[in-house]
C-alpha positions as CSV (number, residue, x, y, z in Angstrom):
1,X,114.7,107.5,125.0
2,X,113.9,108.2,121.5
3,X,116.5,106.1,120.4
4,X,115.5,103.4,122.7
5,X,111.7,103.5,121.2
6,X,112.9,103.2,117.8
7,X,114.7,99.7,118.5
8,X,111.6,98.4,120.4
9,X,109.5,99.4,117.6
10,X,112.0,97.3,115.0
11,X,111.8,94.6,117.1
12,X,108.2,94.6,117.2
13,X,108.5,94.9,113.3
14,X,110.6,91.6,112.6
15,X,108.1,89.5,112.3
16,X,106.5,91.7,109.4
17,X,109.6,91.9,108.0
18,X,110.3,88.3,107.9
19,X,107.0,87.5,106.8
20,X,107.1,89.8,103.8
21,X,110.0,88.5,102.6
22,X,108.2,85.6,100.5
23,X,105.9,88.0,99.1
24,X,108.3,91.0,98.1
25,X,110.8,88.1,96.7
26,X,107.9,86.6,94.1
27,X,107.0,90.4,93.6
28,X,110.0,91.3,92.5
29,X,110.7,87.7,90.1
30,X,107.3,88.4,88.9
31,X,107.7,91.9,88.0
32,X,110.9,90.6,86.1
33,X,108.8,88.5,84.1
34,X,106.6,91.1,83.3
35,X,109.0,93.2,81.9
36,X,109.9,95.6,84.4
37,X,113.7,96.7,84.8
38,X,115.4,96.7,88.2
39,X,115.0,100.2,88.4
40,X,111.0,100.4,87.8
41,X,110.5,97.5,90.3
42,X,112.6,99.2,92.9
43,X,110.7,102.3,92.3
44,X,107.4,100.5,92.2
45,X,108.5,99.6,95.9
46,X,109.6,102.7,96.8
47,X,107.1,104.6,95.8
48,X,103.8,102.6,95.9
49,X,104.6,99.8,98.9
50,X,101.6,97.9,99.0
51,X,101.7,94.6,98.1
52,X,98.1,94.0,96.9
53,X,97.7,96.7,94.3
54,X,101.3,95.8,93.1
55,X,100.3,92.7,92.3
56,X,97.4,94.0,89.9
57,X,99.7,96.2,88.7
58,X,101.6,93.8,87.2
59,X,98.8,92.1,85.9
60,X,97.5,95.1,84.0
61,X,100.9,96.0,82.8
62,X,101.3,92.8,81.3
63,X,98.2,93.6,79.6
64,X,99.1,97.0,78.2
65,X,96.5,98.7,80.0
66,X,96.6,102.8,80.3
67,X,98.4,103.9,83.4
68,X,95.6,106.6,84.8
69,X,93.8,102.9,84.8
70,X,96.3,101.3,86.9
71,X,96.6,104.7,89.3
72,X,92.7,104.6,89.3
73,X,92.5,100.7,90.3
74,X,95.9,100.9,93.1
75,X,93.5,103.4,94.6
76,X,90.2,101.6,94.9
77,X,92.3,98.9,96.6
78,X,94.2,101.4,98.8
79,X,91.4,103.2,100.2
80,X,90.8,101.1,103.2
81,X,94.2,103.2,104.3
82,X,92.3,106.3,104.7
83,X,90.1,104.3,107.6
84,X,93.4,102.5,109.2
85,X,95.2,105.6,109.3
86,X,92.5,107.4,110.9
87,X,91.8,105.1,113.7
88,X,95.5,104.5,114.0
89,X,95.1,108.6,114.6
90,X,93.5,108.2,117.8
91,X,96.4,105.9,119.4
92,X,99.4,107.6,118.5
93,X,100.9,110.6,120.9
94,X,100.5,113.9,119.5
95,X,102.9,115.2,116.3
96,X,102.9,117.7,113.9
97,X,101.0,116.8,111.1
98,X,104.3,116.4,108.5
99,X,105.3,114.5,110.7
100,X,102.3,111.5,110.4
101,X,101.7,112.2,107.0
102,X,105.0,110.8,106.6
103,X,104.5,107.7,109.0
104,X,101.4,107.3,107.1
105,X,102.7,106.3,104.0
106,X,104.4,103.3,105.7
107,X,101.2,101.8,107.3
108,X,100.3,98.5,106.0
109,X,97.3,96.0,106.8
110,X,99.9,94.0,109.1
111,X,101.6,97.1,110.7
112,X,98.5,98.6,111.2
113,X,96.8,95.5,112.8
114,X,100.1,95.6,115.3
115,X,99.9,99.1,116.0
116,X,96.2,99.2,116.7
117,X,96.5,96.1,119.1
118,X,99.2,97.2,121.4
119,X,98.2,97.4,124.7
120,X,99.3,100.9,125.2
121,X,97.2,103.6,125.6
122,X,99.1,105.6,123.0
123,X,101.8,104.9,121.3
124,X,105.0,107.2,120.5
125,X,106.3,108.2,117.4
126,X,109.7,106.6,117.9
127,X,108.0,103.4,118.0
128,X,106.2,103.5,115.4
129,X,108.5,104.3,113.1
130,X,110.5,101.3,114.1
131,X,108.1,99.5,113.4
132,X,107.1,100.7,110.0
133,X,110.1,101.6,108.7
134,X,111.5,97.6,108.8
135,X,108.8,96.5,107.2
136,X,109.3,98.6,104.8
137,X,112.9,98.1,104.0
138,X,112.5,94.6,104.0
139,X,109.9,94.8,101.5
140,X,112.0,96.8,99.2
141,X,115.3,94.8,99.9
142,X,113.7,91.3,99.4
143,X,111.8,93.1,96.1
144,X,115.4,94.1,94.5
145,X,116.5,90.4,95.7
146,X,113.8,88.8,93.9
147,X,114.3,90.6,90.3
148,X,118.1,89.9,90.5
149,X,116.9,86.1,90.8
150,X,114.5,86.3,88.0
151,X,117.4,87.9,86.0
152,X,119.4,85.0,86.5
153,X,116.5,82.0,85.9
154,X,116.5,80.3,82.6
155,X,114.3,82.3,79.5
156,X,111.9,79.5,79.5
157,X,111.3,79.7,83.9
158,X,111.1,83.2,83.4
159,X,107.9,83.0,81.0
160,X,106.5,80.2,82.8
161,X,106.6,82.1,86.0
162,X,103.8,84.6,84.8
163,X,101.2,82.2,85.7
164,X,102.3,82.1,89.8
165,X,101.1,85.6,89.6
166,X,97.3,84.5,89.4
167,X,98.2,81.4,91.9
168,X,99.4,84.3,94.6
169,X,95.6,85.8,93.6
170,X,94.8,83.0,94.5
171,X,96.9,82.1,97.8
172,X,95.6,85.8,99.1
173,X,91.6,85.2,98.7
174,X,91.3,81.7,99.3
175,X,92.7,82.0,103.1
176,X,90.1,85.3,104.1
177,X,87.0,83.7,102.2
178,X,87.3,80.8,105.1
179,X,84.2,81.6,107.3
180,X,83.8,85.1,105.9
181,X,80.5,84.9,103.6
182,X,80.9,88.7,102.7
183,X,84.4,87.9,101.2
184,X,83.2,85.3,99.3
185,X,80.0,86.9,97.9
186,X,82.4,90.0,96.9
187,X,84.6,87.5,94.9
188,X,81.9,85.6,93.3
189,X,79.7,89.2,92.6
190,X,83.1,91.0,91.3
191,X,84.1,87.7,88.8
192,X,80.6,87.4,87.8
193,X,80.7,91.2,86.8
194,X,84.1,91.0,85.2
195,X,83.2,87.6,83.2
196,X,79.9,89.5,81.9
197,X,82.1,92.8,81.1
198,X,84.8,90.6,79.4
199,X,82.4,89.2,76.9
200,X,81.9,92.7,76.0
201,X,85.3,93.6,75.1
202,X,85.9,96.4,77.5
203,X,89.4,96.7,78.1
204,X,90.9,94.8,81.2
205,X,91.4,97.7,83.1
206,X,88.3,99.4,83.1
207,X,86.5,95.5,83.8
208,X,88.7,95.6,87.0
209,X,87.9,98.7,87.8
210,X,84.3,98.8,87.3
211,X,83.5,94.9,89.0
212,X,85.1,96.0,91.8
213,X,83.6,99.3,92.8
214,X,80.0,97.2,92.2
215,X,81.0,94.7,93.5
216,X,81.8,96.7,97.2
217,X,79.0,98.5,96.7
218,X,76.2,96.3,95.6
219,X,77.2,93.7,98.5
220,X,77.7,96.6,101.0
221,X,74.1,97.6,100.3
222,X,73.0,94.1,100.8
223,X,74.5,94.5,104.2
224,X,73.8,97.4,105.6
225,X,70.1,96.5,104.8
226,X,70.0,93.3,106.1
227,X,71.7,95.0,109.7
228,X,69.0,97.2,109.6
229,X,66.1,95.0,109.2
230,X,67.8,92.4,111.9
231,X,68.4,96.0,114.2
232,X,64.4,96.9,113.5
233,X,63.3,93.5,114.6
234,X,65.3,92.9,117.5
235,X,63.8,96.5,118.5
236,X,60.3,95.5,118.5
237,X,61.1,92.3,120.1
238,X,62.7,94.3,122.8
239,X,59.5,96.7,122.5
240,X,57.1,93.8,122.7
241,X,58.9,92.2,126.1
């Protein structure tokens, strides 16, 4: 039964293998670029799986910046996990708590978006780590694939490759600032912020890091402020009728 679970859950999982295997390939010809050896990308994988913050990783290492920066900034990004994980919590049968801690590691945006819209009520164990667990290989397979690639491209491609690292920047805001005017106001307020902090010399990683944490929170003020002036007024309407 277990067993059968398990092979469900990888073959609900293809489909975030396949699509990560674009992503992990350029990761892993980017990070070769950068400077990384097979070993460190692999590792960087391994160890830190989440796309995103690897990619600003990169960045900042190709900058030089300190690494208690980096850990600091892969950590801002990552802390929506601490929210998916914990309403991922409520669908998932009961295990001991090693037990998810370990799952948790392996939940990404597109796993968790999967997981959370099953149509089961809750969701076993088995399947779910079919599910993550294929991602998460593929990721680190297609990663190895890509530096091996970049290993074997031409001196000159190799260097000129460092600039598809700001065009997949690019490629992963443009698509979610589409009919999303928070996403776009968090852009435009965190570039604004970094392009004032820049002309100040502060070092890259510290400009990152401090853009985006105002960035979240002065628009997330704006927000919740303008929810609760619409939620007051629809109140008295109600009130008034």
């Amino acid at each position: 039964m277990m067993k059968n679970q398990f092979l469900s859950g990888m073959k609900a999982g293809m489909s975030i293998a396949i699509g990560y295997f674009p992503v992990a390939l350029t990761f892993g010809l980017l990070a070769k670029t950068t400077g990384l050896s097979l070993i460190e990308t692999t590792a960087m994988s391994l160890l830190v799986f989440a796309g995103a913050s690897q990619y600003i990783a990169l960045n900042l290492i190709s900058f030089g910046v300190d690494p208690l920066l980096i850990v600091m900034n892969t950590f801002i990004v990552n802390i929506r996990h601490f929210l998916m994980t914990a309403s991922l919590n409520e669908k998932m049968q009961s295990a001991p708590k090693w037990v998810k801690a370990i799952y948790a590691f392996f939940v990404t945006d597109e796993s968790f978006s999967m997981l959370a819209t099953r149509k089961e009520n809750k969701i076993s164990t088995s399947f779910a780590f079919g599910t993550l667990l294929i991602g998460y290989f593929s990721w680190v397979f297609f990663t190895i694939v890509g530096h091996i690639v970049g290993a074997n491209l031409p001196q000159f491609l190799q260097a000129a490759m460092s600039i598809a690292l700001y065009a997949m920047f690019v490629g992963l805001l443009v698509p979610s600032m589409k009919g999303n005017r928070k996403v776009v106001m968090l852009a435009g307020t965190a570039a604004f912020v970094h392009s004032l902090l820049y002309m100040t010399s502060l070092s890259t990683g510290w400009a990152i890091l401090i853009s985006t944490l105002f960035s979240a929170i002065f628009i997330e003020m704006i927000y919740s402020k303008h929810q609760k002036k619409h939620s007051f007024a629809f109140k008295e309407k109600e009130e008034a009728n």
